[in-house]
C-alpha positions as CSV (number, residue, x, y, z in Angstrom):
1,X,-16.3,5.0,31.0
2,X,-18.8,5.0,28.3
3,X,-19.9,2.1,26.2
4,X,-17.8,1.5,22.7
5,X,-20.2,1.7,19.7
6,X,-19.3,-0.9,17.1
7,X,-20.3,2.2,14.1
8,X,-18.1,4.4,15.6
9,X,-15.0,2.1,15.9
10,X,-15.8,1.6,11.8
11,X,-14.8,5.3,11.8
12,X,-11.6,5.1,13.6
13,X,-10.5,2.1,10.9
14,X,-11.2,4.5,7.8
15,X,-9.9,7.5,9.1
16,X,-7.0,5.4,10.2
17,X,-6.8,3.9,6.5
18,X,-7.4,7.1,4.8
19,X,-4.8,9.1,7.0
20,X,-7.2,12.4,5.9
21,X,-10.6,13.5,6.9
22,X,-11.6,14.5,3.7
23,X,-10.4,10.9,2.2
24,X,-12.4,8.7,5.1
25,X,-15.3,11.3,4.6
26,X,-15.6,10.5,0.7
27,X,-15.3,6.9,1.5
28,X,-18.1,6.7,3.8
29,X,-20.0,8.7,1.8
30,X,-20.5,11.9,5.0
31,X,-19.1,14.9,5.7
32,X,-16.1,15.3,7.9
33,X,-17.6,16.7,10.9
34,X,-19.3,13.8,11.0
35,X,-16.0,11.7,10.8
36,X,-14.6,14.0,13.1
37,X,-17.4,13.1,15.8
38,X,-17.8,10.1,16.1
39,X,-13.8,9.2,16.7
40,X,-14.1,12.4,19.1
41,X,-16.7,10.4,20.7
42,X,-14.6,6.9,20.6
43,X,-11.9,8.7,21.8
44,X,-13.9,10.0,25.1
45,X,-15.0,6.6,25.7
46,X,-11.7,5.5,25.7
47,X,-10.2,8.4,27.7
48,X,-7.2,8.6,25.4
49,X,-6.5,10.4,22.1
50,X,-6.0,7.7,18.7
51,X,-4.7,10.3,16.8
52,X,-2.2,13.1,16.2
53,X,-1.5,15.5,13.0
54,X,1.7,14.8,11.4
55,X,2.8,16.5,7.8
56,X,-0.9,17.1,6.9
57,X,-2.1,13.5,7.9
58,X,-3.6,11.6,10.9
59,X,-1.7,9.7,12.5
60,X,-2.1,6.5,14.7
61,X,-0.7,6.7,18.2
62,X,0.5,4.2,20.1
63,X,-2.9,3.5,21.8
64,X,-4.3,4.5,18.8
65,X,-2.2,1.2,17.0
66,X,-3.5,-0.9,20.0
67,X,-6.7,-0.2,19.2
68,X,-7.0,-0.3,15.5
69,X,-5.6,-4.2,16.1
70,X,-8.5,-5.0,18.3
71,X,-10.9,-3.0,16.0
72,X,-10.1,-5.0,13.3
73,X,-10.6,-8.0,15.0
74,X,-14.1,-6.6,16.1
75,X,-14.4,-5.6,11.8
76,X,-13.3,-9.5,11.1
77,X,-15.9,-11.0,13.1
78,X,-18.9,-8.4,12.0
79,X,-17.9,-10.0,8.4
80,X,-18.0,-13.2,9.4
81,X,-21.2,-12.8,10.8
82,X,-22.7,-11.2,7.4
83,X,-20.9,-14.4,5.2
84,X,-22.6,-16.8,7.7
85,X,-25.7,-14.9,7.1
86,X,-25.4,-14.0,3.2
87,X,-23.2,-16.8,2.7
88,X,-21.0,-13.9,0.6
89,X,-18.9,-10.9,1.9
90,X,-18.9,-8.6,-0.9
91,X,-16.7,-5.6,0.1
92,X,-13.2,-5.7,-1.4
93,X,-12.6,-3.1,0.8
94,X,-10.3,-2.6,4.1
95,X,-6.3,-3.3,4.9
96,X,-4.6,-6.5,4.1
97,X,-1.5,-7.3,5.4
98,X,0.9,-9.4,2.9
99,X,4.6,-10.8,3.9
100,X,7.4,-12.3,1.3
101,X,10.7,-11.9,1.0
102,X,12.3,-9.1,-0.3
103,X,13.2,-10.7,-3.6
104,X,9.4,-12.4,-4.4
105,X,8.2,-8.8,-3.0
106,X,10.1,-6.6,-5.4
107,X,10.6,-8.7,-8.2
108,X,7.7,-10.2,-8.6
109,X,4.7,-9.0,-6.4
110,X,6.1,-4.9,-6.8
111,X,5.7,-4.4,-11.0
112,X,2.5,-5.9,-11.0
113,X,0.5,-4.0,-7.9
114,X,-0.2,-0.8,-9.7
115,X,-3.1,-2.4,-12.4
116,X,-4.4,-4.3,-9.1
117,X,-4.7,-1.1,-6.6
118,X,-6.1,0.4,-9.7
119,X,-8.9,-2.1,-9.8
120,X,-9.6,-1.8,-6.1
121,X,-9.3,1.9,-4.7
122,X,-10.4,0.9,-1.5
123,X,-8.2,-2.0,-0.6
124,X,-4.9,-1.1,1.5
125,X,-1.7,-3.5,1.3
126,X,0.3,-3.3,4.1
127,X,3.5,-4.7,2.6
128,X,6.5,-6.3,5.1
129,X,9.6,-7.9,3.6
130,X,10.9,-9.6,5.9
131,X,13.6,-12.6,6.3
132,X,11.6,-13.4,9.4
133,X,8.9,-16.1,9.6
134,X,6.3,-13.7,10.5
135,X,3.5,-15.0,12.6
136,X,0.1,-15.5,11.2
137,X,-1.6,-17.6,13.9
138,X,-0.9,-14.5,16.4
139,X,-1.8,-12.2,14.0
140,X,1.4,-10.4,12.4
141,X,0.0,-10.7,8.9
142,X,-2.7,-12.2,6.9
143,X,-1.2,-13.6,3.9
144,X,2.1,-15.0,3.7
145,X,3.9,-15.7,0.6
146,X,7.1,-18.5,1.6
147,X,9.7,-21.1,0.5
148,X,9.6,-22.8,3.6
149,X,6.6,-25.9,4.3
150,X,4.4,-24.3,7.0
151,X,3.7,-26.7,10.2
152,X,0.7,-28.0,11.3
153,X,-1.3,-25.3,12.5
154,X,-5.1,-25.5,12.3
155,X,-5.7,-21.7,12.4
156,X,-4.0,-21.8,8.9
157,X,-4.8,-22.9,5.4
158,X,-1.8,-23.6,3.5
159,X,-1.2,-24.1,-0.3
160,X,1.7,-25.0,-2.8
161,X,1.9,-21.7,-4.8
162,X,4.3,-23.3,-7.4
163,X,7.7,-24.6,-7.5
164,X,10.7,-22.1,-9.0
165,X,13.4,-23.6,-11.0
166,X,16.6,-21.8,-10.2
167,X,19.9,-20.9,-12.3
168,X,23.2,-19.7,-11.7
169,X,23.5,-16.0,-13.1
170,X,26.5,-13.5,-13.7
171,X,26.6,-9.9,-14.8
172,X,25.4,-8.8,-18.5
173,X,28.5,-9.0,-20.7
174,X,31.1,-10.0,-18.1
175,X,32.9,-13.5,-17.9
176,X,30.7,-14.9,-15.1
177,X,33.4,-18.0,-14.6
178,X,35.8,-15.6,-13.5
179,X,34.2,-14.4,-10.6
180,X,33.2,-15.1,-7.2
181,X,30.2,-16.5,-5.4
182,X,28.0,-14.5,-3.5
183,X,26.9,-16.6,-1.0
184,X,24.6,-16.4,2.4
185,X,25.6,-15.7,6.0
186,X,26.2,-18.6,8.5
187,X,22.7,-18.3,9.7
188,X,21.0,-19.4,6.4
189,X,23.7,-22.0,5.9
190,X,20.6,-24.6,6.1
191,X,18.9,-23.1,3.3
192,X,19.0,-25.1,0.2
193,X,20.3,-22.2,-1.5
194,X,23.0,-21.5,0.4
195,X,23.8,-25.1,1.1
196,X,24.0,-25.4,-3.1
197,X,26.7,-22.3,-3.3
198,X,28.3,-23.3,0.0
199,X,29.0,-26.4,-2.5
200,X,30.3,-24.4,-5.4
201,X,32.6,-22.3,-3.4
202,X,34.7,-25.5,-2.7
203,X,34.6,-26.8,-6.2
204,X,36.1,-23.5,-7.2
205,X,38.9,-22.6,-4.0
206,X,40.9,-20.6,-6.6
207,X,38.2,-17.7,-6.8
208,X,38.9,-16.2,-3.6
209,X,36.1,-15.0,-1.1
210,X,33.0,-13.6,-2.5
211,X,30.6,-11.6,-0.9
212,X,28.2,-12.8,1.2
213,X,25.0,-11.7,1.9
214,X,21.8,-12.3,4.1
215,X,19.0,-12.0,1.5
216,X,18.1,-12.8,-2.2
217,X,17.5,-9.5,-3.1
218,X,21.2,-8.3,-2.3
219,X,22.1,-11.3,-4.0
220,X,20.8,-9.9,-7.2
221,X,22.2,-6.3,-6.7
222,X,25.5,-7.7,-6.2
223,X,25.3,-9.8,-9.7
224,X,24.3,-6.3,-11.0
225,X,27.5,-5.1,-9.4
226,X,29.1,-7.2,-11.4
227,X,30.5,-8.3,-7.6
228,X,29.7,-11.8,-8.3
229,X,27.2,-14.8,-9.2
230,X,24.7,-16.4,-7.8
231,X,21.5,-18.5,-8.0
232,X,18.3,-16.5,-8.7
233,X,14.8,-18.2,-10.0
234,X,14.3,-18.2,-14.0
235,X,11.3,-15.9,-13.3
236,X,13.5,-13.3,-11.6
237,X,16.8,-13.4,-14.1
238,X,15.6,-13.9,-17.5
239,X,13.8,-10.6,-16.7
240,X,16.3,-8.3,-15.7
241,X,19.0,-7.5,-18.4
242,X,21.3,-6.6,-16.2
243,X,21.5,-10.7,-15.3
244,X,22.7,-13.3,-17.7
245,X,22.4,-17.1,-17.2
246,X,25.5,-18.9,-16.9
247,X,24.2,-22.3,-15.9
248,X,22.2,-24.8,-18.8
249,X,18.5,-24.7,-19.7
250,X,17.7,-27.0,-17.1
251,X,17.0,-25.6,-13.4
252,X,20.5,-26.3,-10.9
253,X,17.4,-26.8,-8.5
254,X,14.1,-25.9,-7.5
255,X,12.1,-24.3,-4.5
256,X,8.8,-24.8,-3.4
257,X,7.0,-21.7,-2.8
258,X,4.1,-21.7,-0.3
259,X,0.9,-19.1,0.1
260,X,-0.5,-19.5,4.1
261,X,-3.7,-17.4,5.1
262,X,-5.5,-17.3,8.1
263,X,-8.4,-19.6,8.8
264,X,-10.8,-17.0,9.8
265,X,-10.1,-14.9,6.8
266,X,-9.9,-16.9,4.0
267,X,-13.8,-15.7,3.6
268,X,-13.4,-12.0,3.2
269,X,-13.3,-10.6,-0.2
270,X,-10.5,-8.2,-0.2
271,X,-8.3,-11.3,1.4
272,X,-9.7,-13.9,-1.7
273,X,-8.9,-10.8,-3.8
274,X,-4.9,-10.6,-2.9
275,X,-4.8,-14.4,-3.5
276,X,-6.4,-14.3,-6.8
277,X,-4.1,-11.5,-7.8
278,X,-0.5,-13.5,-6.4
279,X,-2.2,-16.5,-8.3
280,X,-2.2,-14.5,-11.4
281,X,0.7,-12.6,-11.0
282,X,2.3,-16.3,-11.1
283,X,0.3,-17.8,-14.0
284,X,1.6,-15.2,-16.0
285,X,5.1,-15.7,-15.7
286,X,4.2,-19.0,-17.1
287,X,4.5,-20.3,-13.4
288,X,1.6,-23.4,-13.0
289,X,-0.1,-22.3,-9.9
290,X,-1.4,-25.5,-6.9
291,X,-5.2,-25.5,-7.3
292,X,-6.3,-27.0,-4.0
293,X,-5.8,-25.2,-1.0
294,X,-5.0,-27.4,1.7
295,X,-4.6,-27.5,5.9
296,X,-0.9,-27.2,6.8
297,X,0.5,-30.4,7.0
């Protein structure tokens, strides 16, 4: 087998960014035949083909995806190298992966990303809204956005984002005392959310059963619906018209939220710059922001 050249994996992690020849050719500032040749010759090395044509683009294949993990790894440490060196990594540049729940992803994090992508063309999110604690110390994302208190975990730095008052909220123009709950599914009965509603439902047996649901974000369809209410954050429902506030001024609770970020990436720029923007995106909802990042306690 031939030996792996470091320069030519930083091919295979463009093109595999860019998805187009052309795109990874302007990028690195070459011609495409010279894109084309050096994954040709990464791809000899490694006896297997990375990629495959698919609707105009290039594609990842499976070996392909095992690769590009380990590449980046290989691109991770190269950059740590340089900031030990320059004390600085300058390159806002590369794939960052970002988690959050649906309803902090497409509420919150969603209106804001165009004027941020705008200012850096050559950062890639890789957006994943999932319910699931996925894993940063193993390397499922980079950057997690989270109610939940991370544990100790030295590979991590932790931070309290802010805390999010929360309100009960009916439909727009409908009689919100007259409906149901919409509440959460047995297996989030531990959440304080649905531990708070859980509450409500048997202040108010009358109502019958509500919907119930498995995520915030269908919570807040369902008010819509005008299936229901529910508790959403002041950030989320004073925002959307379709949602009125049924509850007082004051918050029925509130919820810590929680940014986490791998250790060994904390340095890069186009990691600092996703956490700068969050941070802002926050601020400006009139949402004070932790200032100290801190090891997860």
């Amino acid at each position: 087998m031939q030996n792996l050249n470091w320069d030519d994996l930083r091919f295979v992690l463009v093109l595999s960014r860019a998805g187009r020849l052309a795109k990874a050719a302007r990028q690195l500032r070459v011609d495409e035949t010279t894109i084309a040749r050096r994954v040709a010759r990464v791809e000899r090395a490694l006896r297997s083909r990375l990629f495959e044509r698919a609707n105009g683009q290039l594609l990842l294949t499976e070996i392909g995806r095992a690769v590009l993990r380990h590449a980046e790894e290989i691109e991770i440490g190269v950059c740590g190298i340089k900031t030990v060196a320059t004390g600085v990594d300058d390159r806002t540049a590369g794939t960052v992966r970002l988690t959050a729940v649906a309803l902090i992803m497409n509420r919150i994090l969603m209106p804001a990303l165009p004027e941020f992508l705008g200012a850096h063309p050559q950062l890639q999110l890789h957006l994943v809204s999932d319910p699931r604690n996925l894993d940063l110390s193993n390397r499922e994302t980079d950057i997690a956005v989270r109610f939940a208190r991370p544990e100790q975990d030295y590979r991590l730095l932790a931070r309290r984002l802010c805390e999010l008052p929360y309100g009960v909220y009916g439909p727009a123009g409908s009689s919100a005392d007259k409906l149901p709950w919409v509440t959460y599914e047995e297996s989030l009965s531990a959440f304080p959310l649905a531990r708070w509603l859980a509450e409500a439902v048997k202040q108010e047996p009358d109502l019958g059963p509500g919907l119930i649901v498995n995520d915030s974000d269908l919570a807040l369809n369902a008010i819509r619906a005008g299936l229901g209410r529910s508790l959403m954050p002041f950030c989320v429902g004073e925002r959307d018209c379709g949602l009125s506030r049924v509850s007082g001024a004051e918050p029925v609770l509130t919820r810590e939220l929680w940014l986490l970020v791998r250790s060994d990436m904390k340095h890069l720029a186009r990691v600092k710059a996703v956490i700068e923007w969050i941070e802002r995106v926050f601020a400006e909802l009139g949402i004070p922001c932790g200032e100290r990042a801190k090891r997860a306690k």
